[in-house]
N, C-alpha and C positions, 0 to 999 in steps of 0.2 A: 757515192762513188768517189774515192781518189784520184786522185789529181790529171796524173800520166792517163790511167787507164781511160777516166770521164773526156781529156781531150780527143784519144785518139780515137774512141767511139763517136765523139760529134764530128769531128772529120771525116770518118768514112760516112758517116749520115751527109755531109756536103755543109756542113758546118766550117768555119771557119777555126774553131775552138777555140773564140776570144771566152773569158771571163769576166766579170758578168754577160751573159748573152742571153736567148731566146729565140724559139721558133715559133711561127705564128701558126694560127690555128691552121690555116689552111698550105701551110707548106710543111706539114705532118706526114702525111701518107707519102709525098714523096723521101721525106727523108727515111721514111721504114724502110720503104723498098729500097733506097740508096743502102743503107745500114745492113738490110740482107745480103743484097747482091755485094756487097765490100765484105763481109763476113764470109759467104759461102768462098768469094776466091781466094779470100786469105785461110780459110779450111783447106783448101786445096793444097795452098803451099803449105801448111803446115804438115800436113800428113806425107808429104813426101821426104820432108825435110827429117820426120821422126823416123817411117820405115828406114832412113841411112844410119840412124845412131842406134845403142845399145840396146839388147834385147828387153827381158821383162820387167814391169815395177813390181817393188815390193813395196814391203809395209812402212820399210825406210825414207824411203823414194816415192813418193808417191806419185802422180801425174801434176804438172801444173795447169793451173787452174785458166784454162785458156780464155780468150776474149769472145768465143761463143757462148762461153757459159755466162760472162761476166757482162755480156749485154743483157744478156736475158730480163732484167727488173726495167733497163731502159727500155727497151722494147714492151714491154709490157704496158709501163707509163704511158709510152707516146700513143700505143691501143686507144687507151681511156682516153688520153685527152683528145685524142681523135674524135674519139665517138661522142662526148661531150662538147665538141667544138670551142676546147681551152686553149688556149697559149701554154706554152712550158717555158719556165725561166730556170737559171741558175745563177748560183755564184759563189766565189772560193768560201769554205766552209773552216770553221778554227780546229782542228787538229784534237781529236779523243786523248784527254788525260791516263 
């Protein structure tokens, strides 16, 4: 994940979004369901905020790629490392050539 996107999803998880950081195995499941419930209401404002602006996308335009989608692999992780009883670590990663 990059940089922006990777903070503001450990945020809404109840992360602080330092880097390097880490959730412990047992403060997992709550930050899924923090991460949902911060997802679902920021869905909410989003979709209001779209039906006010311009009508259809095209092929030009396409839709951006929102932060429900782009949690999705995080969510996923934290799944497994749940059910595994892992910890999850990170930290800033050197930038694709």
């Amino acid at each position: 994940m990059f940089g922006v996107v990777a903070v503001t999803l450990l945020k809404m998880a109840g992360h602080s979004g330092t880097v390097p950081g880490a959730l412990l195995a047992g403060d997992i499941p709550a930050a899924i369901a923090r991460l949902k419930h911060e997802l679902a209401a920021a869905g909410l404002e989003g979709e209001s905020k779209q039906s006010a602006g311009p009508g259809a996308e095209d092929a030009d335009n396409p839709p951006p790629v929102g932060l429900r989608q782009r949690s999705y692999p995080l969510i996923q992780m934290l799944f497994a490392a749940a059910q595994q009883g892992c910890d999850v670590m990170w930290e800033k990663g050197n930038p694709a050539v």
